[in-house]
PyMOL Python script that loads the backbone (N, CA, C, O; Angstrom):
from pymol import cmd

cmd.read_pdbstr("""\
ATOM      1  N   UNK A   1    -116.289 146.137 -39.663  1.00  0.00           N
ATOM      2  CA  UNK A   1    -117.673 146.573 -39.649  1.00  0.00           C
ATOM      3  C   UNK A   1    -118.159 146.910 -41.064  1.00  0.00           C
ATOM      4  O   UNK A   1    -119.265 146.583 -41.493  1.00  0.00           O
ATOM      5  N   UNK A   2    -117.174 147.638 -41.794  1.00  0.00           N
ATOM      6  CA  UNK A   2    -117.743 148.082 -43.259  1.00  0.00           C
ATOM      7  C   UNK A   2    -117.755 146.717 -44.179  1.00  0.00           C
ATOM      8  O   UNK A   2    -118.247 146.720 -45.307  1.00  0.00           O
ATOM      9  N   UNK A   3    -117.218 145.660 -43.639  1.00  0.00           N
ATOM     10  CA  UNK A   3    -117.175 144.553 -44.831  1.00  0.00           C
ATOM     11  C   UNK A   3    -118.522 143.822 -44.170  1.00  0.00           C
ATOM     12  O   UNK A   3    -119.388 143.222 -44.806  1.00  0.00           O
ATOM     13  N   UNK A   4    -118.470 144.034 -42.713  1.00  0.00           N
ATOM     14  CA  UNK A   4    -120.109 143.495 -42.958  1.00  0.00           C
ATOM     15  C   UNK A   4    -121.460 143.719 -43.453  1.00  0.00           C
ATOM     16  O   UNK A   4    -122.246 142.781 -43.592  1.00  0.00           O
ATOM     17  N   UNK A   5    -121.804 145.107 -43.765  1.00  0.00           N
ATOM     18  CA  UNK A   5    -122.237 146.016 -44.538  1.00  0.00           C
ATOM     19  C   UNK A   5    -122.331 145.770 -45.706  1.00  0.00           C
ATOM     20  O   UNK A   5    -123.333 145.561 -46.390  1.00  0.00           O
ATOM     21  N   UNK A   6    -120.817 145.801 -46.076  1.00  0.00           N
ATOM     22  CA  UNK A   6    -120.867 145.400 -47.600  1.00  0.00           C
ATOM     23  C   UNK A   6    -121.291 144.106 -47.808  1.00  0.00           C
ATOM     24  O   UNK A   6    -121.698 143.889 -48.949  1.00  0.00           O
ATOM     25  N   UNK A   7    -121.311 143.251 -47.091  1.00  0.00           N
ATOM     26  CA  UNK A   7    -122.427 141.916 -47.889  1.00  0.00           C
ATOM     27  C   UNK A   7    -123.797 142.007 -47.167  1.00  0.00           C
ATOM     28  O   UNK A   7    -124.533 141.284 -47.838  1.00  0.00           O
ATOM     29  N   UNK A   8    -124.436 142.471 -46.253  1.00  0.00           N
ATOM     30  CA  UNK A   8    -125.490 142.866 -46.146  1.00  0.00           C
ATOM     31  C   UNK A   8    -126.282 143.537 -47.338  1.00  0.00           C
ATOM     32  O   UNK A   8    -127.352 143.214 -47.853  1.00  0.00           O
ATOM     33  N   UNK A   9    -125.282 144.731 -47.650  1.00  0.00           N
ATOM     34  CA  UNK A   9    -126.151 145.419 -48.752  1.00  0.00           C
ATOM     35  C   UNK A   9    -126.076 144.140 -50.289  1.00  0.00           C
ATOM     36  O   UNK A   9    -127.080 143.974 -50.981  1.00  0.00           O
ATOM     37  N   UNK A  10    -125.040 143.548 -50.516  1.00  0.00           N
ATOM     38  CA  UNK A  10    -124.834 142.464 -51.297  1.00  0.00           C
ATOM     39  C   UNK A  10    -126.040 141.496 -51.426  1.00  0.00           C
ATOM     40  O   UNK A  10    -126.599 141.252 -52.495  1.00  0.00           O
ATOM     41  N   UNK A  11    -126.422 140.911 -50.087  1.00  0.00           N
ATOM     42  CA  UNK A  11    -127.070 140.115 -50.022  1.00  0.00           C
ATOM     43  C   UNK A  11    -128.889 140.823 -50.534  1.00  0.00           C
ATOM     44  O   UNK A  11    -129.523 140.212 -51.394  1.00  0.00           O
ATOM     45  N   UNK A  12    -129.438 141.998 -49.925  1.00  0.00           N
ATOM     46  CA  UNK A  12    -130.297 143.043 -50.177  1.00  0.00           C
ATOM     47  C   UNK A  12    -130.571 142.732 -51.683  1.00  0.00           C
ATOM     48  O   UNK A  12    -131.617 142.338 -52.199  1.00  0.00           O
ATOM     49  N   UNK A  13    -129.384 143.007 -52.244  1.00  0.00           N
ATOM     50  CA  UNK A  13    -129.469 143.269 -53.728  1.00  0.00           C
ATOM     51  C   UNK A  13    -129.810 142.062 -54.862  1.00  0.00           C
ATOM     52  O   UNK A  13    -130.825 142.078 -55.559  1.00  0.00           O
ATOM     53  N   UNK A  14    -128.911 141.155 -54.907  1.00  0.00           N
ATOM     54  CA  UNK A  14    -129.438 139.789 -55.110  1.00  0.00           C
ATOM     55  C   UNK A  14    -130.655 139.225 -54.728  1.00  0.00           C
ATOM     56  O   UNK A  14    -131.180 138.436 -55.512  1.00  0.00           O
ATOM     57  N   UNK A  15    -131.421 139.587 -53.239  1.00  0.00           N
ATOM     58  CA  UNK A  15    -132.372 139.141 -53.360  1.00  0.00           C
ATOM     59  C   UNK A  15    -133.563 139.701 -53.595  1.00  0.00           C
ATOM     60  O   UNK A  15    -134.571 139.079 -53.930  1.00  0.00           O
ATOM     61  N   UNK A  16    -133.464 141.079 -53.400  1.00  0.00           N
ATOM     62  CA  UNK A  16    -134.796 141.801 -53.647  1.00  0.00           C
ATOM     63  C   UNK A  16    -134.611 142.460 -55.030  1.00  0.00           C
ATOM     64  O   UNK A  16    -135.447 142.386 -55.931  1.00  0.00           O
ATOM     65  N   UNK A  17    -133.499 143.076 -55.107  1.00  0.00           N
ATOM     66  CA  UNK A  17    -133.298 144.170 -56.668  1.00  0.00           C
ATOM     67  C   UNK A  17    -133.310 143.372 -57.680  1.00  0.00           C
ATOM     68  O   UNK A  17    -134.093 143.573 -58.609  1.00  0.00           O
ATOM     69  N   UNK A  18    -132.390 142.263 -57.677  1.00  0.00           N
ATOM     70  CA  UNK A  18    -132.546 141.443 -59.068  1.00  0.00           C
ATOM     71  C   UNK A  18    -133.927 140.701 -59.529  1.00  0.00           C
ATOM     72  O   UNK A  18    -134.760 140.086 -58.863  1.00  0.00           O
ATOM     73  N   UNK A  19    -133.855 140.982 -60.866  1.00  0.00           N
ATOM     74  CA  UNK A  19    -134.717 140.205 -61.244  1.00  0.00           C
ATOM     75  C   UNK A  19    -134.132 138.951 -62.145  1.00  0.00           C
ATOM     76  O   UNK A  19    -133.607 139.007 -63.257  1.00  0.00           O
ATOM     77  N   UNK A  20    -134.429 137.630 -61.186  1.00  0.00           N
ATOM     78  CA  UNK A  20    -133.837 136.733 -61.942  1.00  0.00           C
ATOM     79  C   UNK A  20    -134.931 136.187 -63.086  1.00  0.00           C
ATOM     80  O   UNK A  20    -136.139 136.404 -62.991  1.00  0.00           O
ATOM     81  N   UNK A  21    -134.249 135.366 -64.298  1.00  0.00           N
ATOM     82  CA  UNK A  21    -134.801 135.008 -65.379  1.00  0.00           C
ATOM     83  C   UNK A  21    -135.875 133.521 -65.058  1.00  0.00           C
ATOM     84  O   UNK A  21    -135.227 132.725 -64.378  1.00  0.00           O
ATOM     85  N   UNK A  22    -136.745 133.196 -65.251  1.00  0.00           N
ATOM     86  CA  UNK A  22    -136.995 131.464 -64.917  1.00  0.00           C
ATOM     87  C   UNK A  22    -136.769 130.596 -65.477  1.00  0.00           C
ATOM     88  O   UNK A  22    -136.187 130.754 -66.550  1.00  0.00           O
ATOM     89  N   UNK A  23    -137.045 129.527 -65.121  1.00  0.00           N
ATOM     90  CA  UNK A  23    -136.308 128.200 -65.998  1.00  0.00           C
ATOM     91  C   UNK A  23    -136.453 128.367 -67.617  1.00  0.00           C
ATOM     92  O   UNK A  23    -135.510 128.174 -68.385  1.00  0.00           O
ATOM     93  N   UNK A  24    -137.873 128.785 -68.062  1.00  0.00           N
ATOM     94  CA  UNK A  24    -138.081 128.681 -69.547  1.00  0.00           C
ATOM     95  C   UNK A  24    -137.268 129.818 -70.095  1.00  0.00           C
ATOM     96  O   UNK A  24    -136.816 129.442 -71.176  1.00  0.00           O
ATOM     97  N   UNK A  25    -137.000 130.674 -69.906  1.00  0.00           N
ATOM     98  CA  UNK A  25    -136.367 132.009 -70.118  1.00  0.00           C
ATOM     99  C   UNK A  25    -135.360 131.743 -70.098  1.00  0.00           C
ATOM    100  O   UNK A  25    -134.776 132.039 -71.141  1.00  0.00           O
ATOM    101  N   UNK A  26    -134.390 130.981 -68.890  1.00  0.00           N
ATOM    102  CA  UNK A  26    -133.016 129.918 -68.899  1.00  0.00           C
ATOM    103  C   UNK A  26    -132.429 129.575 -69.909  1.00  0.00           C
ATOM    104  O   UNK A  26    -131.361 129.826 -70.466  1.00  0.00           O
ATOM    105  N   UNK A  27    -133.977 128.471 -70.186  1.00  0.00           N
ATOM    106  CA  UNK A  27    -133.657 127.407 -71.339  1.00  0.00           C
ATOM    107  C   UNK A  27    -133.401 128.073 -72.639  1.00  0.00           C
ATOM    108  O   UNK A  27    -132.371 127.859 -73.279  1.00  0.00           O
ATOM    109  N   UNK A  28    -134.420 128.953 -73.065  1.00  0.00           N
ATOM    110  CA  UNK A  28    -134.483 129.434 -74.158  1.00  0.00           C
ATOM    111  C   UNK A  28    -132.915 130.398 -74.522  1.00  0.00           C
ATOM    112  O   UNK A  28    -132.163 130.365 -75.497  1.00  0.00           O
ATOM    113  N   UNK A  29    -132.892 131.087 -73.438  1.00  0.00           N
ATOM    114  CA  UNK A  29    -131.683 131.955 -73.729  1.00  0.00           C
ATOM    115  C   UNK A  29    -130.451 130.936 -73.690  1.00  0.00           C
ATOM    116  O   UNK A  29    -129.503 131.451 -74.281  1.00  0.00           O
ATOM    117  N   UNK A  30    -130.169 129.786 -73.243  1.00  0.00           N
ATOM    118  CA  UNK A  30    -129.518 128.849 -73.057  1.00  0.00           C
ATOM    119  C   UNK A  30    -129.647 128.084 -74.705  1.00  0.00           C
ATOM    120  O   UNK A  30    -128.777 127.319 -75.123  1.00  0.00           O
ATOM    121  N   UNK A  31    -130.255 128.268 -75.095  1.00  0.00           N
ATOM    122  CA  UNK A  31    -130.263 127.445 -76.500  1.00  0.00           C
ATOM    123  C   UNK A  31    -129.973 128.204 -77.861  1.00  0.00           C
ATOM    124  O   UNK A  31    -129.731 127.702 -78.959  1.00  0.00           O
ATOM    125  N   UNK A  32    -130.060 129.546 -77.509  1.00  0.00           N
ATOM    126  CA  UNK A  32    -129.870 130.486 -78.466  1.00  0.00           C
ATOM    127  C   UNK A  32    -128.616 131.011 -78.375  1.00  0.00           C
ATOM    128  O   UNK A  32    -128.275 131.722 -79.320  1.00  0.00           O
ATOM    129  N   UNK A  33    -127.805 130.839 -77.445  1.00  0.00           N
ATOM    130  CA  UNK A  33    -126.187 130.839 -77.030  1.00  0.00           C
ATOM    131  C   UNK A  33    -125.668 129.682 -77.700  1.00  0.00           C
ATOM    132  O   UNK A  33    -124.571 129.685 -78.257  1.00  0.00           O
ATOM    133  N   UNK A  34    -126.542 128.561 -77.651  1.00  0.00           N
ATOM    134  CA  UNK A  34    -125.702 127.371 -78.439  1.00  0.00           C
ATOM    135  C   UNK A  34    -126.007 127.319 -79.878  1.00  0.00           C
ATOM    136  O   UNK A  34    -125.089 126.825 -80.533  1.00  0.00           O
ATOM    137  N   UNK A  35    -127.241 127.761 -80.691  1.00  0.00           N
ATOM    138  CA  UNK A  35    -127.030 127.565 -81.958  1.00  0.00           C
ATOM    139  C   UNK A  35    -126.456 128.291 -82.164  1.00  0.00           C
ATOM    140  O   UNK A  35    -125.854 127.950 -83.182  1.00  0.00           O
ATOM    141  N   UNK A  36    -125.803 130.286 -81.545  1.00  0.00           N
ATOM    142  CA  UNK A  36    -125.436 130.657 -82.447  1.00  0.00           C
ATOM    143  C   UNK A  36    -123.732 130.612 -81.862  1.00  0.00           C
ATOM    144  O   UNK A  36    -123.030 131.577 -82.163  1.00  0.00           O
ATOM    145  N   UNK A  37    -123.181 129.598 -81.122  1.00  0.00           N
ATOM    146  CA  UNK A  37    -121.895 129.299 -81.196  1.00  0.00           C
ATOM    147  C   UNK A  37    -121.615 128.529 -82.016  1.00  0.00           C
ATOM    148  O   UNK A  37    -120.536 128.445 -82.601  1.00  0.00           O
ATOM    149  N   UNK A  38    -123.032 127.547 -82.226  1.00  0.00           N
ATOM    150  CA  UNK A  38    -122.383 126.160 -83.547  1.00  0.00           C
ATOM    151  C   UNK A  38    -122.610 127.117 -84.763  1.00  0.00           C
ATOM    152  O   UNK A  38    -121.769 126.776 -85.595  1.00  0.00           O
ATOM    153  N   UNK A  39    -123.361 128.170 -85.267  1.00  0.00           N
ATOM    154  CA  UNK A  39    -123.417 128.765 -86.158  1.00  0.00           C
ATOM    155  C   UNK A  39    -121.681 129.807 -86.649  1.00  0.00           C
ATOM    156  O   UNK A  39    -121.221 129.935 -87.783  1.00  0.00           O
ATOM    157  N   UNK A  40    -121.259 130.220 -85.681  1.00  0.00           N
ATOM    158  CA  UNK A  40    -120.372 131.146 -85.507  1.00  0.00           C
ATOM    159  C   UNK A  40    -118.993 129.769 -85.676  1.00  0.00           C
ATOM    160  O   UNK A  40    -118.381 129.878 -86.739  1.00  0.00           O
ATOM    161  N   UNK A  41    -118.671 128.970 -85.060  1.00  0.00           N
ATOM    162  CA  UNK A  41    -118.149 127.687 -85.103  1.00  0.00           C
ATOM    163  C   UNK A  41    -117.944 127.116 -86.466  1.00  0.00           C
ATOM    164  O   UNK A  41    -116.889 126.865 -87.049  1.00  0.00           O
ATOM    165  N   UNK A  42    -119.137 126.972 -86.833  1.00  0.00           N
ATOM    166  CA  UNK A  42    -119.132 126.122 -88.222  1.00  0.00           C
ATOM    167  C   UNK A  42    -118.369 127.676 -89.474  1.00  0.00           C
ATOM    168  O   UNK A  42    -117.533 127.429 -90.343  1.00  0.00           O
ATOM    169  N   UNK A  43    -118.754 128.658 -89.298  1.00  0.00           N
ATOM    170  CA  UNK A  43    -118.128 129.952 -90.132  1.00  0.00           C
ATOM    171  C   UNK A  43    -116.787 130.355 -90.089  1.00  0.00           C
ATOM    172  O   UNK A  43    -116.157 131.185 -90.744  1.00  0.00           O
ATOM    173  N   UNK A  44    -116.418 129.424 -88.979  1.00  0.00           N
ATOM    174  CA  UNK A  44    -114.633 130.044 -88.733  1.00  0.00           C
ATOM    175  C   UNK A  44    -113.889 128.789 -89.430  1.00  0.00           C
ATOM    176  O   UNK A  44    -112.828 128.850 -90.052  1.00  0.00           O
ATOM    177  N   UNK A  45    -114.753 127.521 -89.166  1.00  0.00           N
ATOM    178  CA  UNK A  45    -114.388 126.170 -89.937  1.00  0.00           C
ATOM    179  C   UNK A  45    -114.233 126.258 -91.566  1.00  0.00           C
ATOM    180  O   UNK A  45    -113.366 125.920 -92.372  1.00  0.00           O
ATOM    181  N   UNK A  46    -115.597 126.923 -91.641  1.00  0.00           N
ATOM    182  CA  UNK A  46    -115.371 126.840 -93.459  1.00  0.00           C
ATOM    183  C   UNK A  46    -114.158 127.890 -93.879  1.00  0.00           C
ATOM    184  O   UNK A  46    -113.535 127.655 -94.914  1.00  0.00           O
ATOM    185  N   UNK A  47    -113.682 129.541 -92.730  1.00  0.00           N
ATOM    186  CA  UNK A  47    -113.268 130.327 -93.299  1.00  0.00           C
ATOM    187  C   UNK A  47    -111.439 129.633 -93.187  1.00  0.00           C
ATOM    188  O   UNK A  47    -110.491 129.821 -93.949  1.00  0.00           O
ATOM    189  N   UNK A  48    -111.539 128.833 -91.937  1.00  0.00           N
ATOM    190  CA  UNK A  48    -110.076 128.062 -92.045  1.00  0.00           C
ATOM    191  C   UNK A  48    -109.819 126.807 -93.047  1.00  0.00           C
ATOM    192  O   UNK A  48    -108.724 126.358 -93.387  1.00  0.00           O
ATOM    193  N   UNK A  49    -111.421 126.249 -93.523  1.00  0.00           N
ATOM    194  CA  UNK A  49    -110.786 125.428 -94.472  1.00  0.00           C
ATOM    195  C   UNK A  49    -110.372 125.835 -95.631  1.00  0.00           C
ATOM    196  O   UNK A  49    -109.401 125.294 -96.160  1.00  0.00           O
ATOM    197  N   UNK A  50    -111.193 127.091 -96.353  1.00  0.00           N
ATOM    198  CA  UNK A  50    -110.912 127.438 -97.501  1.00  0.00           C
ATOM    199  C   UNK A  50    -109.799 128.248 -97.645  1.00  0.00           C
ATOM    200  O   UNK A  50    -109.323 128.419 -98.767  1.00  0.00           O
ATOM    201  N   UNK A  51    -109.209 128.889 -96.443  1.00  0.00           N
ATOM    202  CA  UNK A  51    -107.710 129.755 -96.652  1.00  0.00           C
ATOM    203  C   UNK A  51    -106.786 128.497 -96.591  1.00  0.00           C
ATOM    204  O   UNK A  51    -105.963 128.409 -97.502  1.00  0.00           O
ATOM    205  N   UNK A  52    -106.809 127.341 -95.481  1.00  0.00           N
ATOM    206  CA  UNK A  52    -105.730 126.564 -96.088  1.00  0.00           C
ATOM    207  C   UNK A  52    -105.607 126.032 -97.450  1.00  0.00           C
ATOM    208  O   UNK A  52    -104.599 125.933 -98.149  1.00  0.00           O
ATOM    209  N   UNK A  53    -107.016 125.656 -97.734  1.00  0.00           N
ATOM    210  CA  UNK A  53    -106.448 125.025 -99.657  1.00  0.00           C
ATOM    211  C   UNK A  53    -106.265 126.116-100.725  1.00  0.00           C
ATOM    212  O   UNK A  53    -106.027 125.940-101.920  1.00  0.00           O
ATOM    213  N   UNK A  54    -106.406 127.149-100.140  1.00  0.00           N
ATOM    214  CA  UNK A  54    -105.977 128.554-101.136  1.00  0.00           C
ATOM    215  C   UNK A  54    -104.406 128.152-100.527  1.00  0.00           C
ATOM    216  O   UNK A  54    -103.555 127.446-101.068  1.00  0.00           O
ATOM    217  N   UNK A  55    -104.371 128.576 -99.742  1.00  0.00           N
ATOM    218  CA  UNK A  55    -102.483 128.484 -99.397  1.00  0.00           C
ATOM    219  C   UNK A  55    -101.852 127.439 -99.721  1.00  0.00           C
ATOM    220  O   UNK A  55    -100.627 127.560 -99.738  1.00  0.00           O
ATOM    221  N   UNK A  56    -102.455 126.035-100.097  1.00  0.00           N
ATOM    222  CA  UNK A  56    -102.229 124.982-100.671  1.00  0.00           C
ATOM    223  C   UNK A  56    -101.869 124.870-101.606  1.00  0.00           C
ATOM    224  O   UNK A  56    -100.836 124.271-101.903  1.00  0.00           O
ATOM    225  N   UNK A  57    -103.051 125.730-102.769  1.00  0.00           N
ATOM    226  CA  UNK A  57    -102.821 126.208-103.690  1.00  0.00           C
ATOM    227  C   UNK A  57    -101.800 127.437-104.501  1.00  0.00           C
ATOM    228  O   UNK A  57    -101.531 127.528-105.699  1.00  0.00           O
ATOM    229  N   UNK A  58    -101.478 128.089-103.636  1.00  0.00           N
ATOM    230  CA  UNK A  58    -100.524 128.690-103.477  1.00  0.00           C
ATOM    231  C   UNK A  58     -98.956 128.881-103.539  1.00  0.00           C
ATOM    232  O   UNK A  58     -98.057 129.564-104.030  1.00  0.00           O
ATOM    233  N   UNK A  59     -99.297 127.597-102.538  1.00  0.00           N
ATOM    234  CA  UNK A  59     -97.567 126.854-102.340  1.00  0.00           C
ATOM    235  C   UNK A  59     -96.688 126.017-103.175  1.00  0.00           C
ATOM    236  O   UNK A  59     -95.501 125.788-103.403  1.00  0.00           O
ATOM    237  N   UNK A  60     -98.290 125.563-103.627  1.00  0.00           N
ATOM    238  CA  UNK A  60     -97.999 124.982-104.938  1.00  0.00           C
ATOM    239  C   UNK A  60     -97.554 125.079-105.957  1.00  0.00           C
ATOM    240  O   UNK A  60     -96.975 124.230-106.635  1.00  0.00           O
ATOM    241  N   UNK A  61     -97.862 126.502-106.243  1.00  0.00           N
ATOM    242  CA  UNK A  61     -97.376 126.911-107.783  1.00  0.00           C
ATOM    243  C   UNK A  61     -95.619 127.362-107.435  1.00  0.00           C
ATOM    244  O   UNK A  61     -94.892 127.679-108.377  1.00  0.00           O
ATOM    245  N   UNK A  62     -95.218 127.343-106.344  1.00  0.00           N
ATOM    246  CA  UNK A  62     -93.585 127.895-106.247  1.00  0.00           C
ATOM    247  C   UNK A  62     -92.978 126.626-105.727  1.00  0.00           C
ATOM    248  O   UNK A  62     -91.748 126.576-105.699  1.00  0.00           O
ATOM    249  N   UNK A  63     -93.622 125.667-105.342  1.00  0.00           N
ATOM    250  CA  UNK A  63     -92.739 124.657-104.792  1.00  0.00           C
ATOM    251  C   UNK A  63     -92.366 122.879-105.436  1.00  0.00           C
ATOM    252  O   UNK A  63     -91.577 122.155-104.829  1.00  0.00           O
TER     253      UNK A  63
END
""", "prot")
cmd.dss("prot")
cmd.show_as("cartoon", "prot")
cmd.util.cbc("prot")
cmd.orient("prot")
């Protein structure tokens, strides 16, 4: 009985309490997740390329 309840009130909530976002609001927040993963992406790229040719450089001078 209490688990039926519990998605009753579940169901309540999702449909009346939430406020969902709309498509343009979607999109937009959907596009601003992706530039700033390719932004965040491309910063870990440059910070791994330039520690390997430092360590390159590095290895170099003892080996």
């Amino acid at each position: 009985m209490k688990l039926k309840i519990y998605f009753e009130e579940v169901y309540k909530e999702l449909v009346q309490k939430v406020s969902w976002p709309s498509w343009s609001e979607l999109q937009s927040s959907a596009i601003v997740v992706m530039v700033a993963s390719a932004i965040i992406a491309t910063a870990i790229f440059a910070m791994d390329f330039g520690f390997r040719n430092l360590m390159d450089v590095i290895y170099s001078m003892f080996y």
